[in-house]
N, C-alpha and C positions, 0 to 999 in steps of 0.2 A: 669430676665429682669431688667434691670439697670432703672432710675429716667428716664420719658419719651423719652424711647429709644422701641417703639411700632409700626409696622406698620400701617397706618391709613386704607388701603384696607381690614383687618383683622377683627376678631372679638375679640384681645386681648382686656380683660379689660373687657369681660361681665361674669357677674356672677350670682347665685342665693344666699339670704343670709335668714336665718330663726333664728329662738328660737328655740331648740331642747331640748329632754332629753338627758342624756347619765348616766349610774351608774359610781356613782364617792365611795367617801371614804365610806368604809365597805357595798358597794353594793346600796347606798342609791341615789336616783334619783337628780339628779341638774341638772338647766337649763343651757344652753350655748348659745353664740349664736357662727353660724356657716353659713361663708360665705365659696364659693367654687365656682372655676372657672365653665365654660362652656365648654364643652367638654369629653373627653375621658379619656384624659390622656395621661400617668399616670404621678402625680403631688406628688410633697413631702410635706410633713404635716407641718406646725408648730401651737403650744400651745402658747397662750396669759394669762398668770400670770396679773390679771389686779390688780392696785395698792391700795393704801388705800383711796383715795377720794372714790372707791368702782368701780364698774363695772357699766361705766357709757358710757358717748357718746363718750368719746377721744376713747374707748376702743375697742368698735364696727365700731368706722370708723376707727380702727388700723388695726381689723380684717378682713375688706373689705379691706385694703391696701394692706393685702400678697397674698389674694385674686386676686385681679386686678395683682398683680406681678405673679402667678402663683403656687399659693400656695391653699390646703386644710388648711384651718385656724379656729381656735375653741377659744373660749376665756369663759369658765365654768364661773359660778358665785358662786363664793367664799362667797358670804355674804346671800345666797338666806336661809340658815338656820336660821338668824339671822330675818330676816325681808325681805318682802315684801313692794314696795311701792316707791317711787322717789330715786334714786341712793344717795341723800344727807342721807336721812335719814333713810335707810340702811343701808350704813356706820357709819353711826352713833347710830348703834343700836349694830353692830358690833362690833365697836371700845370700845361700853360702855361696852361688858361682856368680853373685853379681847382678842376680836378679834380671826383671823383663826389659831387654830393649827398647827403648823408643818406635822404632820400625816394626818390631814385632807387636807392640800394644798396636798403633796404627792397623795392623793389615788384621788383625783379629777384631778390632773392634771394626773394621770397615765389612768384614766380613759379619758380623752378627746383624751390622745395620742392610746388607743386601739379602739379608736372609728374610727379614721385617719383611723390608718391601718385594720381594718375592711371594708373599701368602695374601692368597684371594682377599681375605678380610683384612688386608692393612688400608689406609688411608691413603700413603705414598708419604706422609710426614714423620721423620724419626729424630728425638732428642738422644741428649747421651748425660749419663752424670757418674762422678764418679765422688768417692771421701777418700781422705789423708792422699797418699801416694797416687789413690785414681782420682784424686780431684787437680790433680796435677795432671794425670796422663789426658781427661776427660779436655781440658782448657788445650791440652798440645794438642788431642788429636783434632781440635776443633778446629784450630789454626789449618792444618797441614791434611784437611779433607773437607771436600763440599759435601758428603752424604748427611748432613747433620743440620737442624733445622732449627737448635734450641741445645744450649749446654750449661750443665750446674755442675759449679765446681762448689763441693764443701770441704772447707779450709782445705784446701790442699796446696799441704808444703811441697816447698823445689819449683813453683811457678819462676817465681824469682830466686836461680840458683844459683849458690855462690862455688860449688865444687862440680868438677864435670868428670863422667867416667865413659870408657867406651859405650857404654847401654844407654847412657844420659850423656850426649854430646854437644845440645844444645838448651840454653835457658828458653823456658816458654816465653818469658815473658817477651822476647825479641822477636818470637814469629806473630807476634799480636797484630802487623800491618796483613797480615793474613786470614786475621779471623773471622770464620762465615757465616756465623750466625751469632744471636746474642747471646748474654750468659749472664746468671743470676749465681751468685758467692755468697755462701756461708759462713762467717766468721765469728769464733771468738776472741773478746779482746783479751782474757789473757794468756791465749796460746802463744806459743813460742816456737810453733814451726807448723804455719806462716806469723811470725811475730807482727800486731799491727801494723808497724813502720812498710815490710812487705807488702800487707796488704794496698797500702797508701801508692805505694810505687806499681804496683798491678795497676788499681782507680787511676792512678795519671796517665800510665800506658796507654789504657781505654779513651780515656780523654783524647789524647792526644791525636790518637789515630781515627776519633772520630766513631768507635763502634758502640752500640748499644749494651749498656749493659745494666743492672742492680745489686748492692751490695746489701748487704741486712749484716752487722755485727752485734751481735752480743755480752753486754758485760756479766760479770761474775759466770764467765762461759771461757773454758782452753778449746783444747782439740777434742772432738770425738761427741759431737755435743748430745746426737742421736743414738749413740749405743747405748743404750740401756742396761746391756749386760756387763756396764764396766762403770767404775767411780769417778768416771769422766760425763754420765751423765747429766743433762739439763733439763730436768722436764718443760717448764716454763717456753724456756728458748726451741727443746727439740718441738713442740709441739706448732710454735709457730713459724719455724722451721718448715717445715714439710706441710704446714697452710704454706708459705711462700713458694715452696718447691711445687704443690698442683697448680696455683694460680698460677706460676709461671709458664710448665708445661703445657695449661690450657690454653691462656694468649696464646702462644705460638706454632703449637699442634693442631689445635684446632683444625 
């Protein structure tokens, strides 16, 4: 279902949304929250990679958005081992010990995606997408797991990393002879983390190895194109933005 293209006689758009568990990395409980249409079914899954401000309200009313689109949608809390307590200062409890491992995003978001396909009314097809820092985890965990069937990465910086710490060990962009599914990128051209030139070296990657992908960049666009709640907004861009991001989803969920 495309940007308000809904019958109004219908019951499109109602949902139920909760906080749930699901076992995430090495079996270990994380909250989610997890909005999911009304109905039968069957609906295709997508995973929410929520970013480094932390797993806050942009992210939950994201996850009601694929929702209302027709989507089972999960978005796990990446920093719930870190701290309990306002989304600022979780993240920032997060960010001070070095923030979420690599493996740890992995085994949590592989976990939100077996949980998708675990419920009566999924389809069996789940995408994953993540922005800034989860548009980076979103492209690595896509390399480094078959559960995923479709991945949008928006601007997210560190694909192509130039510093590496024990929780970031490895550049995504070198697991790319890996990647399992296709992937559609959000870019503004004058962000500066993923700075164009980056972005350029991602596209050749792709080329290279052969994988399907689409780019959409944006001028008079940085980072952060779709928050609205910040001076980083683009209307223009965000809105044809997220037409790109359902059409994509649709081709490949379907």
């Amino acid at each position: 279902m495309q940007w308000n293209q809904f019958d109004t006689a219908s019951d499109a758009g109602a949902m139920v949304c909760e906080v749930i568990n699901i076992s995430g990395y090495n079996g270990e409980q994380v909250n989610a929250y997890y909005a999911r249409p009304s109905g039968n079914g069957p609906f295709p899954g997508v995973v929410l990679i929520h970013h480094l401000p932390g797993w806050d309200e942009f992210y939950r009313e994201m996850t009601r958005r694929f929702a209302q689109h027709g989507y089972l949608a999960i978005s796990p809390n990446m920093y719930g081992r870190f701290a309990f307590g306002s989304p600022d200062d979780a993240a920032a409890k997060a960010r001070g010990e070095g923030g979420v491992s690599d493996d740890q995003c992995l085994g949590d978001m592989e976990g939100g995606a077996k949980f998708l396909k675990s419920q009566a009314n999924c389809s069996g097809k789940v995408g994953i997408i993540g922005s800034c820092s989860g548009g980076r985890h979103a492209y690595m965990v896509a390399c480094r797991s078959n559960e995923f069937d479709a991945c949008v990465d928006l601007w997210g910086g560190g694909v192509v990393q130039t510093e590496f710490t024990p929780q970031r060990p490895v550049s995504p962009i070198d697991l790319t002879a890996d990647l399992s599914c296709p992937v559609l990128g959000i870019f503004g051209n004058d962000d500066q983390n993923p700075p164009p030139e980056m972005v350029n070296q991602l596209e050749e990657a792709l080329k290279a190895n052969g994988k399907s992908y689409e780019f959409h960049r944006y001028d008079g666009a940085g980072h952060g194109i779709f928050y609205y709640q910040t001076p980083l907004y683009r209307q223009e861009a965000a809105m044809d933005g997220w037409s790109k991001v359902f059409t994509f989803f649709e081709k490949n969920l379907s």
